[in-house]
MARGU-360139 format. One record per residue: residue number from 1; residue in three letters; chain; x, y, z of N, C-alpha, C, O in turn. Coordinates in Angstrom, 1 decimal. Example, Ala and Ser with C-alpha at 12.3 -4.5 7.8 and 13.67 -1.06 7.14 Angstrom:
2
{rec 1; 'ALA'; 'A'; {13.2; -5.7; 7.8}; {12.3; -4.5; 7.8}; {13.2; -3.3; 7.8}; {14.2; -3.3; 8.5}}
{rec 2; 'SER'; 'A'; {12.8; -2.2; 7.1}; {13.7; -1.1; 7.1}; {12.9; 0.0; 7.9}; {13.4; 1.1; 8.0}}
//
This chain:
98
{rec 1; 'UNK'; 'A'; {50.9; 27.9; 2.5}; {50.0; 26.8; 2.8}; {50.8; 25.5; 2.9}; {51.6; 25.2; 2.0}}
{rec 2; 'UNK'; 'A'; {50.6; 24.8; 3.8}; {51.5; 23.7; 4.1}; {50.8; 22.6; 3.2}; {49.6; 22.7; 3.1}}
{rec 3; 'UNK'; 'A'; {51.4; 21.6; 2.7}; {50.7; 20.3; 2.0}; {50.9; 19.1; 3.2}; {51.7; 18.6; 3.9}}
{rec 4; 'UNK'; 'A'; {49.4; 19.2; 2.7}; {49.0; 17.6; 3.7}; {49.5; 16.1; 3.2}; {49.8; 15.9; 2.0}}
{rec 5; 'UNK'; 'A'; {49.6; 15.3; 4.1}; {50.9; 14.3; 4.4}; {49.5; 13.5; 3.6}; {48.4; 13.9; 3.4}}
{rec 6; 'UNK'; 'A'; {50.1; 12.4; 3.5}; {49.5; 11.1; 2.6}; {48.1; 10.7; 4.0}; {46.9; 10.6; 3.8}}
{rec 7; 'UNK'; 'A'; {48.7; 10.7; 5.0}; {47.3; 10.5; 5.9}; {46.3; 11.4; 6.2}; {45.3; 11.1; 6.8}}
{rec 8; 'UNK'; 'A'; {46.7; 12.5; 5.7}; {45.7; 13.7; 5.7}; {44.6; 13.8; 5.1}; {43.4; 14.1; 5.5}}
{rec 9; 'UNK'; 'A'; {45.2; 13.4; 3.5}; {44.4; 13.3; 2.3}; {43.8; 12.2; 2.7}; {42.7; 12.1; 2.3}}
{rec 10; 'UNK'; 'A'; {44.1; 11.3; 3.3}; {43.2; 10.0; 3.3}; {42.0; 10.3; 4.3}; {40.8; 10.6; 4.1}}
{rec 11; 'UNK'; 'A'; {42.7; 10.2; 5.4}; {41.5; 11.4; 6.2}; {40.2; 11.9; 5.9}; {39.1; 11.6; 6.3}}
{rec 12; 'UNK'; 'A'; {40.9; 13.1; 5.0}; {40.0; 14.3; 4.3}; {39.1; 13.1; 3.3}; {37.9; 12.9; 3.5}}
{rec 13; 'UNK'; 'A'; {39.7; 12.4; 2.5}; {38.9; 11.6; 2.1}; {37.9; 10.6; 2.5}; {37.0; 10.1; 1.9}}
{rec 14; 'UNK'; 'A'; {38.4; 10.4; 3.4}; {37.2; 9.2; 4.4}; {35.4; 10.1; 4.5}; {34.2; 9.9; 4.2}}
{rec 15; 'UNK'; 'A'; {36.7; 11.3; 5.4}; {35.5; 12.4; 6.1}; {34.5; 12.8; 4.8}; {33.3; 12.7; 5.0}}
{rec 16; 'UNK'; 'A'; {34.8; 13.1; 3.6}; {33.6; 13.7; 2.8}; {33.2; 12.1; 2.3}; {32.1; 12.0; 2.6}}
{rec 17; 'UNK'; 'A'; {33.6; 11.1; 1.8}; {32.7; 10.0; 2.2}; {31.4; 9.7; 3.3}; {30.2; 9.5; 3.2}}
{rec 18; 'UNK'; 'A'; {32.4; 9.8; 4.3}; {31.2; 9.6; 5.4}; {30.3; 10.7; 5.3}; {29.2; 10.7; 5.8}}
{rec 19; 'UNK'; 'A'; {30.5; 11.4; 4.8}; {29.5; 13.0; 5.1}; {28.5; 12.8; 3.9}; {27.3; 12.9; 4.0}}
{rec 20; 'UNK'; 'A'; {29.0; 12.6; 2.9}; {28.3; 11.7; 1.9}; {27.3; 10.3; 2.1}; {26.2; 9.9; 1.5}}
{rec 21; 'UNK'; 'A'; {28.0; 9.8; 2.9}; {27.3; 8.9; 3.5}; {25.8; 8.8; 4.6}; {24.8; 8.1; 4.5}}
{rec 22; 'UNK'; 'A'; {26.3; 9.9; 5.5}; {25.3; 10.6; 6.1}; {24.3; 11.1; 4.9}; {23.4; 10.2; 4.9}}
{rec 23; 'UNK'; 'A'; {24.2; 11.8; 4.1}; {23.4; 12.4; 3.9}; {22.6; 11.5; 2.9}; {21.5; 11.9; 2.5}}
{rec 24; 'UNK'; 'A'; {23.0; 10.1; 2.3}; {22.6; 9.1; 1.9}; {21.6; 8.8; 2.7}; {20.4; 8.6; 2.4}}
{rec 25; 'UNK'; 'A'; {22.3; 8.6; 4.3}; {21.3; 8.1; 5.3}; {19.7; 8.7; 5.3}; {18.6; 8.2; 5.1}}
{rec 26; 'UNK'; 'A'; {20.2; 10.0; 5.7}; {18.6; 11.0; 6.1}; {18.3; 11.1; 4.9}; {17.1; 11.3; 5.1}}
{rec 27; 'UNK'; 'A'; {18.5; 11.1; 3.5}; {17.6; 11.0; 2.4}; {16.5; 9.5; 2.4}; {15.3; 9.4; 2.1}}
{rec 28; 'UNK'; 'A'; {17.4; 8.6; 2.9}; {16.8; 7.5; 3.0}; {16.0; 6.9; 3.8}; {15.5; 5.8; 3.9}}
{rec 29; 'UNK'; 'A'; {15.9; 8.0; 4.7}; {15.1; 7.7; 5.9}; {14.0; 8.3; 5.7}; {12.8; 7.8; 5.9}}
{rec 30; 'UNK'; 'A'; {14.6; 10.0; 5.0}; {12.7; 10.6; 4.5}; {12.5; 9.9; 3.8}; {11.5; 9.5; 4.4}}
{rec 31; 'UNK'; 'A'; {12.7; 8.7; 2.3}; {12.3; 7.9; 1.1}; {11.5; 7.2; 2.6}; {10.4; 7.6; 2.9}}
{rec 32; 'UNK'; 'A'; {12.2; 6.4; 3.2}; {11.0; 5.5; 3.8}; {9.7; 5.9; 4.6}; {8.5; 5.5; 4.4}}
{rec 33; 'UNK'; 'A'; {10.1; 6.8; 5.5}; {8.9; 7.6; 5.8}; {7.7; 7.9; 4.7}; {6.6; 7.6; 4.9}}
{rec 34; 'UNK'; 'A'; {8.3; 8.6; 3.4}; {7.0; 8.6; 2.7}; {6.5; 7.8; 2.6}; {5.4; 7.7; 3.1}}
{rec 35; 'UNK'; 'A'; {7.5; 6.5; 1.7}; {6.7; 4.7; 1.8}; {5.9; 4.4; 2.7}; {4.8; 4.1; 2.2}}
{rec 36; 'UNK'; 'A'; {6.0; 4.5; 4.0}; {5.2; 3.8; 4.7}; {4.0; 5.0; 4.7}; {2.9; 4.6; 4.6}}
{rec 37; 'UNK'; 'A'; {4.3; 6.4; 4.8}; {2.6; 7.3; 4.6}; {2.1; 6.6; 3.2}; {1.0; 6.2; 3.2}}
{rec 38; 'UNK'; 'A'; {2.6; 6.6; 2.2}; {2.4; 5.7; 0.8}; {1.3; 4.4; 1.3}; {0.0; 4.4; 1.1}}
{rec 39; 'UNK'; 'A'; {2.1; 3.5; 1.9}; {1.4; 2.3; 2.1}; {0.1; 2.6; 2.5}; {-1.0; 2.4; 1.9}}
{rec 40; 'UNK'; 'A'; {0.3; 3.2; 3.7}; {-1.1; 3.9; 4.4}; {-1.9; 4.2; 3.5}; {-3.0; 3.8; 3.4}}
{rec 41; 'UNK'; 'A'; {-1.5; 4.9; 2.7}; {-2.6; 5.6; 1.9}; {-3.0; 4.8; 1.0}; {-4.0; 5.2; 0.5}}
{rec 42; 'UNK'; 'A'; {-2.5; 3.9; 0.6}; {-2.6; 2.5; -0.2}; {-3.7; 1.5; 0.5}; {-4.5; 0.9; -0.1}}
{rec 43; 'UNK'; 'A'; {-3.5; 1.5; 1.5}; {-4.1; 0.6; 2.5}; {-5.3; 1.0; 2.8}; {-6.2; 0.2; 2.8}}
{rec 44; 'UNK'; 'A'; {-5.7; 2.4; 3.1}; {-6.8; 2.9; 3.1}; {-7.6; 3.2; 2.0}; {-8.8; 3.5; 2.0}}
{rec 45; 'UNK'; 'A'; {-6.8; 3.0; 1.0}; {-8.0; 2.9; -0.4}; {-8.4; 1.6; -0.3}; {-9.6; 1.3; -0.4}}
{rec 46; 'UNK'; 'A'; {-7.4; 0.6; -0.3}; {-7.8; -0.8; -0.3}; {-9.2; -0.9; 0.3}; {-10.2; -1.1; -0.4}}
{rec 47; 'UNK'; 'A'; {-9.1; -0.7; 1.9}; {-9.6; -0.8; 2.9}; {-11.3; -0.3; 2.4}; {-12.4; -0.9; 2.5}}
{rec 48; 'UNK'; 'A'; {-10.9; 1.1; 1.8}; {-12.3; 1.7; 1.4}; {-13.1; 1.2; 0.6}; {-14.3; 0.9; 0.6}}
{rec 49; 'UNK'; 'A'; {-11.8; 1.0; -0.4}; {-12.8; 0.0; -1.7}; {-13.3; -1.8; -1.4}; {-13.9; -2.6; -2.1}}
{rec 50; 'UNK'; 'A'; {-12.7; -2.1; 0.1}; {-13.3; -3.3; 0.3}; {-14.9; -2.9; 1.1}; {-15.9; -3.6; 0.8}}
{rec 51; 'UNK'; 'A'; {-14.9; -1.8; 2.0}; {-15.9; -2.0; 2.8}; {-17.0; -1.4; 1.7}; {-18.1; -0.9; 2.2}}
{rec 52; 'UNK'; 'A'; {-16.9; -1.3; 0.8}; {-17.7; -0.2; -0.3}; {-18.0; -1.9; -1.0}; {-19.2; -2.0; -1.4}}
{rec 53; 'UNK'; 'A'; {-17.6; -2.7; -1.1}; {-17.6; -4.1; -2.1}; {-18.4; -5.0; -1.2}; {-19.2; -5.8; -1.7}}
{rec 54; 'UNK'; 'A'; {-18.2; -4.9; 0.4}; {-18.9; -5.2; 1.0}; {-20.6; -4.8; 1.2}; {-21.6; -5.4; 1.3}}
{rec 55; 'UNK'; 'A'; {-20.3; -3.6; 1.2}; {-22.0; -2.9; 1.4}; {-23.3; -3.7; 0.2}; {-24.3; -4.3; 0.3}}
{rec 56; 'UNK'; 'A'; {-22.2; -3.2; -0.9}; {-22.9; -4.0; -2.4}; {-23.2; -5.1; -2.2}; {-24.3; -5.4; -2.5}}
{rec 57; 'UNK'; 'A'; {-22.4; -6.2; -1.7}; {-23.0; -7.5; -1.3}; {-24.1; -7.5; -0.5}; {-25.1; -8.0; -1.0}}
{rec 58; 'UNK'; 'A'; {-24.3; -7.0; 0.6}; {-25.5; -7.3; 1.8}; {-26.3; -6.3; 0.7}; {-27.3; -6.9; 0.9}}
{rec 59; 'UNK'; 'A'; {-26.5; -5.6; -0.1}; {-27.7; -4.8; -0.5}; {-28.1; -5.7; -1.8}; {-29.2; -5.5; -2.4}}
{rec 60; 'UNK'; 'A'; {-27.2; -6.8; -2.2}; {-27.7; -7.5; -3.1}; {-28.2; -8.7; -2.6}; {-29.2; -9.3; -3.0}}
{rec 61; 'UNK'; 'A'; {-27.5; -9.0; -1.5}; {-28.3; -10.5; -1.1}; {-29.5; -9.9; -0.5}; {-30.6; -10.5; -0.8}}
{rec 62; 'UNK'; 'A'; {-29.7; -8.8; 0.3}; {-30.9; -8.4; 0.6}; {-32.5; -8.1; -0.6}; {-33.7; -8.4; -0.5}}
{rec 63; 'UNK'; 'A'; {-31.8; -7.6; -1.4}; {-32.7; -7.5; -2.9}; {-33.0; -8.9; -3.4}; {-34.1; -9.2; -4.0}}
{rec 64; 'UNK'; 'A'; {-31.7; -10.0; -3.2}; {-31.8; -11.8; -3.9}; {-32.9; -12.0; -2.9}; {-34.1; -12.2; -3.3}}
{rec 65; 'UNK'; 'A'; {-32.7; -11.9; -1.4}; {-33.9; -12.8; -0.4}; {-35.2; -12.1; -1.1}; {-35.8; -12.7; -2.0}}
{rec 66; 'UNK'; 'A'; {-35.5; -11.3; -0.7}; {-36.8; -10.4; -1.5}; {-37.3; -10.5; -2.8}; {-38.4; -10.2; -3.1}}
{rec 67; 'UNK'; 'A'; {-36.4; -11.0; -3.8}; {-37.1; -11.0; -5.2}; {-37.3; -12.7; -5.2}; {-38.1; -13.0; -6.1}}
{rec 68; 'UNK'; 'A'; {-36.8; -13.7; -4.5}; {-37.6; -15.0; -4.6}; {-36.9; -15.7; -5.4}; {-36.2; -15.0; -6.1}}
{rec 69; 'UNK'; 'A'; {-36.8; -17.1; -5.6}; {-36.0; -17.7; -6.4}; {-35.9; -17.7; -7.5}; {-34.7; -17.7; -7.8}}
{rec 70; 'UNK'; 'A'; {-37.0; -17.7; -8.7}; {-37.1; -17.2; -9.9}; {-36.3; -15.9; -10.4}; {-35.2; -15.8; -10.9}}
{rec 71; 'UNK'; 'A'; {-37.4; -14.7; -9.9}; {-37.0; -13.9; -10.3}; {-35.4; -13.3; -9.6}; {-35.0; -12.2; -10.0}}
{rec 72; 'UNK'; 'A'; {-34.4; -14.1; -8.3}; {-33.7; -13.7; -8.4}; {-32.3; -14.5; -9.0}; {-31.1; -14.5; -8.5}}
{rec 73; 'UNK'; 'A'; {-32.7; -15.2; -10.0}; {-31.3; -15.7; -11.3}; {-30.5; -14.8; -11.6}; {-29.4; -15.1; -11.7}}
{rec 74; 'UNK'; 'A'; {-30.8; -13.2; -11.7}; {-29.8; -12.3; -12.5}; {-29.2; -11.5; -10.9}; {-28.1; -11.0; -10.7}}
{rec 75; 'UNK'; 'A'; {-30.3; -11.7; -10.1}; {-29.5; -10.7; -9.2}; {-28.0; -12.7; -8.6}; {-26.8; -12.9; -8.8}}
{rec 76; 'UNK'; 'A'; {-28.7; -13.3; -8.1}; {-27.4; -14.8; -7.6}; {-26.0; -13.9; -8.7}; {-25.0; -13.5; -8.3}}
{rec 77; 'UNK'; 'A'; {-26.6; -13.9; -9.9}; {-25.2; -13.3; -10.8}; {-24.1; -12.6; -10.3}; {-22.9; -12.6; -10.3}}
{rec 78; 'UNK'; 'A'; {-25.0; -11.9; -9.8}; {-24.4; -10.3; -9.6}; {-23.8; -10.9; -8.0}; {-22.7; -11.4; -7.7}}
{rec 79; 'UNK'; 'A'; {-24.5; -10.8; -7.6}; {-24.0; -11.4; -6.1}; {-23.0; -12.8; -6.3}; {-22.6; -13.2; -5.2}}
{rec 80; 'UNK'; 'A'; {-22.6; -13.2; -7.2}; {-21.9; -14.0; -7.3}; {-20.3; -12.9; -7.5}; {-19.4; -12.7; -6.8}}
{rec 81; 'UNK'; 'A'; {-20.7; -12.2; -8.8}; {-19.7; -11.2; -8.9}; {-18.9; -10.3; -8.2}; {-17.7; -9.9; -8.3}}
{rec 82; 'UNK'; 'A'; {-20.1; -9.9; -7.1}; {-19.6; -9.5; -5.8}; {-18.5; -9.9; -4.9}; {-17.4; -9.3; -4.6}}
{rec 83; 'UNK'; 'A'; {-19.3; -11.0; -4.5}; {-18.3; -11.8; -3.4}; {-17.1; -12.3; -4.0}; {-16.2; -12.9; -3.4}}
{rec 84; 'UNK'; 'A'; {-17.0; -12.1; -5.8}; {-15.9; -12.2; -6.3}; {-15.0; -11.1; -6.2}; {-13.9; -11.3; -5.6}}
{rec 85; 'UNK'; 'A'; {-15.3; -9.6; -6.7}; {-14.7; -8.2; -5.9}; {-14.5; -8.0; -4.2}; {-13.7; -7.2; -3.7}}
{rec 86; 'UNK'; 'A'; {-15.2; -9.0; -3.6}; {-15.1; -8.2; -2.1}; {-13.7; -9.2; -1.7}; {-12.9; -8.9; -0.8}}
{rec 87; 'UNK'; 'A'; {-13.6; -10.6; -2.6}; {-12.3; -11.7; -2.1}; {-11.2; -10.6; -2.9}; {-10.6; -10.0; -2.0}}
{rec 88; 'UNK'; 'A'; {-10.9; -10.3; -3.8}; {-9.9; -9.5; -4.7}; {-9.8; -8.7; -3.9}; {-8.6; -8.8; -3.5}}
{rec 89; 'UNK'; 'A'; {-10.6; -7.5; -3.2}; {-10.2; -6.6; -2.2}; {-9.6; -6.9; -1.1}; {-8.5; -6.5; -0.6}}
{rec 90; 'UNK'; 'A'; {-10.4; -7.9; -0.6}; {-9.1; -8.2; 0.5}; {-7.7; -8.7; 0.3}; {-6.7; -8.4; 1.1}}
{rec 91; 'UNK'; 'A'; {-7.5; -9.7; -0.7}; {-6.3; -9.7; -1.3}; {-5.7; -8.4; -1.2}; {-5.2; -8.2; -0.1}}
{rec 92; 'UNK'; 'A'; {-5.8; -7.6; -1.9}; {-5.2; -6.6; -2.5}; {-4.8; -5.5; -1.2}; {-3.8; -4.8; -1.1}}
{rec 93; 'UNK'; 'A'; {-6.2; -5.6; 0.0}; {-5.5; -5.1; 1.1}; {-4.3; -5.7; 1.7}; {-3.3; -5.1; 2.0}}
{rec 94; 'UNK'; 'A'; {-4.6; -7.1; 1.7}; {-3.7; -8.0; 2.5}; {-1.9; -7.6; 1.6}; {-1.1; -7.3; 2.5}}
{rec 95; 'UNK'; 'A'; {-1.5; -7.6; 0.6}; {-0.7; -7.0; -0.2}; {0.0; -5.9; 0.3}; {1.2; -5.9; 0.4}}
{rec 96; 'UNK'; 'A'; {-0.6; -5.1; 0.6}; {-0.7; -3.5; 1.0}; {-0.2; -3.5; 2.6}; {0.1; -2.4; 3.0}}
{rec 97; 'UNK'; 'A'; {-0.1; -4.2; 3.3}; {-0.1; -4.3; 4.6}; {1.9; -4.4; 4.7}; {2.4; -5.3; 4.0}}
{rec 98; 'UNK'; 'A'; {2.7; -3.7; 5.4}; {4.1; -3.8; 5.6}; {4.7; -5.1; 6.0}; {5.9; -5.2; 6.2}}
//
């Protein structure tokens, strides 16, 4: 077996670097792929738990118009609370967005 010259080894060394290197790449390319299915799926919880925070608002202001000023003090509360969760949701979508 013949021994390889000083540029050989260097060579040979480059090459399993790069090949190393490569495979750094396509690992990192599936990592990102999941991330962004990640986000998505992130984004669509967001998304869900906002339009779900939304509904609760219109069925509360709907209940506030109907119960009258008086008796609607506890529901304004709640509906205050609301439109406090439905601003946080959209934050929290907005976040989630790439």
């Amino acid at each position: 077996m013949a021994r390889l010259t000083k540029t050989e080894k260097f060579q040979a060394k480059i090459g399993i670097r790069m090949e190393h290197a490569r495979a750094a790449y396509i690992e990192l390319r599936a990592k990102a792929k999941e991330m962004q299915l990640e986000a998505r799926t992130e984004l669509d919880k967001s998304l869900n738990a906002l339009e779900k925070a939304q509904g609760e608002l219109k069925v509360k202001l709907d209940e506030w118009a109907k119960a009258g000023q008086d008796a609607g003090k506890e529901l304004k509360k709640g509906i205050k609370a609301s439109a406090g969760e439905l601003k946080k949701s959209v934050k929290e979508a907005y976040k989630k967005l790439p």
